[in-house]
N, C-alpha and C positions, 0 to 999 in steps of 0.2 A: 504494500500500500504506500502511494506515496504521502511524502512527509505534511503533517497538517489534518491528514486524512483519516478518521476511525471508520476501521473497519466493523459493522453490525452482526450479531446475529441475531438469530431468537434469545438466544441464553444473556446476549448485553444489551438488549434491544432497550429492558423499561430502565436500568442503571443509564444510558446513555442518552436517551431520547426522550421518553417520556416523563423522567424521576430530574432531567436538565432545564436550569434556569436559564432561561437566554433566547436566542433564537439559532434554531439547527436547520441546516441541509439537507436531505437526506437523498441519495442518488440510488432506484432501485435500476439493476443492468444485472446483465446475464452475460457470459462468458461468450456466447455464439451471435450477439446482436450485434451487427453494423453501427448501426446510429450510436449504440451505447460507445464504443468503441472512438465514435466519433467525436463525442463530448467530452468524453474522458479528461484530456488535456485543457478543457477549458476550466472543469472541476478540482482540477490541481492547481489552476492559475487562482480561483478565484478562493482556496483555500490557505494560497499565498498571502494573497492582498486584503485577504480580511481577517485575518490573523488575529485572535485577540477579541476579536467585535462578533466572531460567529461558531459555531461548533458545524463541522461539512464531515458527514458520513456516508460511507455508500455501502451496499444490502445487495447482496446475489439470491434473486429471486429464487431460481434453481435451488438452491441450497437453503434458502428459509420458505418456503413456498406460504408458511402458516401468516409469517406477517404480510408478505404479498397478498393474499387472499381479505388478510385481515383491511387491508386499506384499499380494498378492490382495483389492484394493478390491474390494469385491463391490455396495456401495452408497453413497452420499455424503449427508450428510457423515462422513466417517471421522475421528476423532481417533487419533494416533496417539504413543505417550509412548515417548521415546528416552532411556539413561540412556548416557550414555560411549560413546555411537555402538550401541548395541543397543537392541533394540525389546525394553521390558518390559512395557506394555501397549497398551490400543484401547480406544476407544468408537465404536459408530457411531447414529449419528441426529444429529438436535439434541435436545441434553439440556440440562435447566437450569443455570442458573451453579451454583449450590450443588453440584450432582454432579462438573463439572468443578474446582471448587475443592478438593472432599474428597478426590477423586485424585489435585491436585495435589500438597496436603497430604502426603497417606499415601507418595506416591514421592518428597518433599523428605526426611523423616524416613528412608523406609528407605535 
């Protein structure tokens, strides 16, 4: 995993994400996706630059399938933004850095 990056599973899912103060990332991809694959490197950039201001985790659907299910992944790659252990928003595709940065923005501020 790169650096900045937790890695999830089920067994660190509620210590890491839902039991966390702040506001979290959470990247669900699977090993065999394109697009996942795609983004990757944008989710390492933006786990660089926000350093400090955000907790960025990514979750292998394939290998946790129960929290995938549990937050009705329907397609990967999924972003998923957590404020104080609650889900406030989603993205899914691979979407450019500029969009995942203006979200980041808008949920640091709100």
């Amino acid at each position: 995993m790169a650096e900045g990056i937790v890695d999830v599973t089920t067994s660190s899912w509620d210590k890491e994400i839902t039991q966390n103060q702040g506001l979290v990332m959470v990247d669900f991809w699977a090993v065999w996706c394109g697009p996942c694959r795609m983004i990757a490197p944008t989710v390492e950039e933006l786990a660089k630059e926000y350093t400090g201001k955000i907790k960025v985790a990514k979750l292998n659907t394939d290998e946790n399938p129960d929290i995938a299910s549990r937050y009705k992944i329907m397609g990967i790659p999924t972003i998923i933004f957590f404020k104080d252990g609650a889900k406030v928003d989603q993205i899914v595709g691979a979407v450019p850095k500029p969009q995942l940065k203006a979200k980041i923005d808008s949920l640091l501020a709100s």
